[in-house]
C-alpha positions, 0 to 999 in steps of 0.5 A, spaced: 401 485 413 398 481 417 398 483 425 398 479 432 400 477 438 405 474 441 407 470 447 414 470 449 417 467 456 424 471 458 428 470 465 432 476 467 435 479 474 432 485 477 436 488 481 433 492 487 436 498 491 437 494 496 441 489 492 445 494 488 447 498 495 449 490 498 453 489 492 456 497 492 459 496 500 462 489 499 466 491 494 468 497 498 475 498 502 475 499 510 476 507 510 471 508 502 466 504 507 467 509 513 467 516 507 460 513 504 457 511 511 459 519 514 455 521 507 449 517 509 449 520 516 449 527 513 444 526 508 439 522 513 436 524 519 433 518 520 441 515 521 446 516 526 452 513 529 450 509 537 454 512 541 455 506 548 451 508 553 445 512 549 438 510 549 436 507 542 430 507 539 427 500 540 421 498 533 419 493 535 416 495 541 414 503 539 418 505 546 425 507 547 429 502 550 436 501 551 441 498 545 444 492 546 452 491 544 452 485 539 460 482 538 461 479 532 460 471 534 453 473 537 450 477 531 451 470 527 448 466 532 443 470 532 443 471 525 442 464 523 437 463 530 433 469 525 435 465 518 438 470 515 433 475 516 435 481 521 431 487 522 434 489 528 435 496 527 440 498 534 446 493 531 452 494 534 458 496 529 464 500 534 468 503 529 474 508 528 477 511 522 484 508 523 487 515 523 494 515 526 494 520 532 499 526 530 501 526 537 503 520 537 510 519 540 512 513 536 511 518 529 518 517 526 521 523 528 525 523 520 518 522 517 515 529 521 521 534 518 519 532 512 513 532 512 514 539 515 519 542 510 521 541 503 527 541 499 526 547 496 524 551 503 530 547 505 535 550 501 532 557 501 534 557 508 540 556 507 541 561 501 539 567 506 544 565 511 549 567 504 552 574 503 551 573 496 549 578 491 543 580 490 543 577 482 547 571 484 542 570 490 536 570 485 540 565 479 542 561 486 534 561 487 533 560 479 536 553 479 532 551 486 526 551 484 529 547 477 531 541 482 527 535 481 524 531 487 530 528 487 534 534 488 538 533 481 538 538 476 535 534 469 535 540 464 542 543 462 544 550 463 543 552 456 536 549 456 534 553 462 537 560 460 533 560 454 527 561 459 531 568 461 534 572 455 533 571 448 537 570 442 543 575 443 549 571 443 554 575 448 548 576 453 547 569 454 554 566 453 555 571 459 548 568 464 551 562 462 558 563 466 554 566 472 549 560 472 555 556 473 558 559 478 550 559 481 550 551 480 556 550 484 554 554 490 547 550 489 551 544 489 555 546 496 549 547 501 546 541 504 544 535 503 551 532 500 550 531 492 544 536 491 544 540 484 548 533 481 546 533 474 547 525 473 548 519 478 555 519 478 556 527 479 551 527 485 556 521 488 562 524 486 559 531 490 558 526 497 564 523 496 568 530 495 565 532 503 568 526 506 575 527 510 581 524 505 583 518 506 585 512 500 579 509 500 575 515 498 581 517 492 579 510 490 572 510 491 572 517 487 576 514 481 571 508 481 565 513 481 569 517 476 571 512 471 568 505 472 561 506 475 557 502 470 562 497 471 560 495 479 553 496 477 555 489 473 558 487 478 565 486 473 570 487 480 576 483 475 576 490 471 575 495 476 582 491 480 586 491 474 585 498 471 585 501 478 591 496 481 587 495 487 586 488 491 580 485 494 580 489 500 581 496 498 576 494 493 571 492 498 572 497 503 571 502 497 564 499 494 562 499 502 562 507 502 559 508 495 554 503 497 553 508 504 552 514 500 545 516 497 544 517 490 537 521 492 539 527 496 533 531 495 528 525 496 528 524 504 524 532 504 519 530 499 512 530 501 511 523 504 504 520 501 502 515 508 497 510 507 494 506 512 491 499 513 485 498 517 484 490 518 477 488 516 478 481 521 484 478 524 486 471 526 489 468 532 490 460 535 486 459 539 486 452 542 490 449 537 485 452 532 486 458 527 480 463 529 478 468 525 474 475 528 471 481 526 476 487 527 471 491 531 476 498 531 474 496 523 466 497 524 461 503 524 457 503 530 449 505 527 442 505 529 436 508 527 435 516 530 430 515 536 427 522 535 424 523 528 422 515 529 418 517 534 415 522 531 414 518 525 411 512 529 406 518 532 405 521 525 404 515 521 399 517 516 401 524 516 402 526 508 408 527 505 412 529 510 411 523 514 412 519 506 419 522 506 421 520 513 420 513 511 423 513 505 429 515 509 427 510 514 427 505 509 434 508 508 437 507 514 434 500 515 437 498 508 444 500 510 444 497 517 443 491 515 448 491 508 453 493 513 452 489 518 451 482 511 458 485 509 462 484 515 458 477 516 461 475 509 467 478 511 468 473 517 465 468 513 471 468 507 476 469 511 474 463 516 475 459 510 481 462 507 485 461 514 481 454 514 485 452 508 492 456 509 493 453 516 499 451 514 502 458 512 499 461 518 504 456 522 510 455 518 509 461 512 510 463 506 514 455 504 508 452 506 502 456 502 498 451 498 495 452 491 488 456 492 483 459 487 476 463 488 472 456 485 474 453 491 472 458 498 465 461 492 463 453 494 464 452 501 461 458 502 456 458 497 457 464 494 459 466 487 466 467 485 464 474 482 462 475 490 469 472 492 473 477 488 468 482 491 470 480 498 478 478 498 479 486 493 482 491 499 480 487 506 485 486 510 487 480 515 491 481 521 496 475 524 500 474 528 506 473 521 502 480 519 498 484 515 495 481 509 490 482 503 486 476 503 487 476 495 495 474 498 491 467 500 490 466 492 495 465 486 497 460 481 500 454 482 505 449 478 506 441 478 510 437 483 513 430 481 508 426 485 501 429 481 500 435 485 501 442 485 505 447 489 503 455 491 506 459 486 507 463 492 510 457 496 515 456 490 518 464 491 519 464 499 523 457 497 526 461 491 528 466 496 531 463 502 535 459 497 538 466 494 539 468 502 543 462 502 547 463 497 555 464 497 556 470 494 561 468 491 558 463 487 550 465 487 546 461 484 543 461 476 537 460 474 538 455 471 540 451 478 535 455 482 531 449 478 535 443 479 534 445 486 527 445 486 527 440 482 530 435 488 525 438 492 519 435 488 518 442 484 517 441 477 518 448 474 522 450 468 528 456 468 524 460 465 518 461 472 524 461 476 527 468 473 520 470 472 519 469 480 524 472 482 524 478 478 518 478 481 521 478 488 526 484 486 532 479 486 537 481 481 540 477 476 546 471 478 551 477 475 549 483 479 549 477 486 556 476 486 560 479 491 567 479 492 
């Protein structure tokens, strides 16, 4: 076996922390940012939040000097007067969460009573205003706390009592009497139709609230018998079974639709999320212009006392080692997050640049756009595009949108270009809001239709679209 050596060429990637970390906080959310920023400030001393007014440490004269603000246009003029190169230290990015103040007098009243009560406590409060027996009480409570969100009873009595007795046949024919009694009183307390055990008994249970009237002994019979029947929209049937005419059945559809077939919902934990815009765009000069949202931007700079110990201790062993581990640190992150905000604004201008027209006409007027295209405007790579455009959002005057909204697939038009699907849909629905009741359109001729226009697009992409749009098919859209 014979041995030597070999030289071999390869090429490959190193990724520094200082990469890694820019790739990290370009991928990340407004407020994931803003939870990895207070992680950093916990773990680094070197780091701090720049409070206006207070005195920065200044690095490149070794004094304290007072921090300049530096508003989005200014940071990329000076950016580019640096060629990319910023080592400022003292970089302003003013910030706030984007928490809701729960004091506001604009919080939903509806929202504050359910987030204050559940359904359960709800219901319990009114069972102690009862005289009910203790045991009867006790059931009551028992089939509470086996209400769903909703407020219906999904398991059947049977089923429940077999978490209460064993297998003696006369005690649990017995519970199963007293657990129905404690379902009707259950199914008497507020809301209307809580404890319903289908859709069409939790309905029925509103409807028999209601003062008695002709439209309420219809709007019962129709919930009663034909309830799958309205849901298909057959009123021809409904009329001859019922003997009623296109009136009495209108009103009464009217009033079933008033009901609610989720009772239980309205005191359900409520689960708010909010959107913090990254950039926001206006018209300026008949131009749209995009700016950094600076209620989205941390406000960071270096702490000046232990960089000013660290300046007079240079040398100074290990200590002196670690601070400047963590000062390199610091500087990293200002200036990542000071990069992913420049890309930021970057993108978007060349978003906006390319959906003018949907910014002054709409969602009609969107054009075809792809990753492709903004990667080489801005000379990124489409993989850092993806990045940017992921959970950043922009705000407008026509409201609030993830930047990935500006990007979609596209279908051919009859003169040899292409049309945004997004365009398509908003057409698609404005022609179902124009629709005649009576008439609606099929598919089918929501395709003629936009054939007229220019559009080629096959019925199949059309009931695509508009199962997209939640609009229900031709059947389920005709009125009386």
């Amino acid at each position: 076996m014979r041995q030597g050596l070999q030289l071999r060429l390869s090429q490959h990637l190193a990724l520094t922390p200082q990469l890694q970390q820019s790739i990290r906080l370009l991928q990340l959310s407004t407020l994931e940012l803003n939870a990895e920023i207070d992680q950093a400030l916990q773990e680094n001393p070197l780091l701090e939040r720049d409070e206006p007014g207070e005195v920065a440490f200044n690095p490149a004269s070794d004094a304290l000097a007072t921090p300049q603000t530096v508003t989005p246009t200014e940071s990329d003029e000076r950016q580019e007067a640096r060629g990319g190169d910023d080592e400022g230290w003292g970089m302003d990015f003013s910030g706030s969460h984007g928490q809701r103040d729960p004091n506001d007098d604009d919080m939903d009243s509806g929202e504050s009573q359910a987030a204050s009560i559940s359904l359960r406590e709800h219901l319990g409060a009114q069972v102690a205003m009862t005289q009910l027996p203790e045991r009867e009480r006790a059931l009551v409570g028992f089939l509470i706390e086996a209400l769903n969100d909703d407020g219906y009873l999904t398991q059947p009595l049977e089923e429940l009592i077999d978490l209460l007795v064993a297998d003696d046949d006369e005690l649990r024919e017995a519970l199963l009497e007293e657990l129905g009694i404690a379902l009707r009183h259950v199914q008497n307390l507020d809301p209307p139709g809580i404890g319903a055990r289908s859709a069409q008994e939790c309905l029925s249970l509103q409807l028999n609230c209601l003062p008695a009237s002709a439209t309420r002994k219809l709007a019962l019979a129709i919930v009663n018998n034909h309830l799958d029947h309205l849901a298909g929209r057959d009123f021809a049937r409904i009329k001859k079974s019922l003997g009623c005419d296109d009136e009495e059945l209108r009103l009464a559809q009217t009033l079933i639709r008033s009901l609610n077939p989720r009772p239980g919902a309205q005191y359900a934990p409520i689960d708010t999320r909010y959107v913090v815009p990254d950039v926001a765009v206006k018209k300026l000069h008949g131009q749209w212009v995009v700016s950094l949202n600076r209620e989205a931007m941390p406000r960071l700079r270096i702490n000046r006392l232990y960089a000013d110990i660290l300046q007079r201790n240079r040398g100074g062993g290990s200590s002196s080692a670690g601070l400047s581990s963590q000062l390199q640190e610091a500087k990293w992150l200002i200036k990542n997050v000071q990069q992913r905000f420049d890309t930021i604004l970057r993108v978007s201008q060349a978003i906006v640049d390319r959906q003018r027209a949907f910014f002054d006409h709409g969602e009609v007027a969107m054009r075809p756009l792809t990753l492709r295209e903004i990667a080489e405007t801005v000379k990124l790579h489409e993989s850092t595009i993806s990045r940017v455009t992921t959970q950043k959002y922009l705000a407008s005057p026509r409201g609030i949108y993830e930047l990935k909204y500006f990007f979609g697939s596209h279908v051919a038009t009859d003169t040899g270009g292409a049309a945004s699907s997004t365009a398509i849909r908003a057409l698609i629905k404005q022609l179902v809001g124009a629709e005649d009741g009576k008439k609606p359109l099929s598919d089918a001729r929501l395709a003629e239709i936009l054939g007229e226009q220019g559009i080629v697009v096959a019925r199949r992409t059309v009931a695509k679209y508009r199962e997209l749009l939640g609009i229900p098919p031709v059947t389920l859209r005709k009125v009386l």
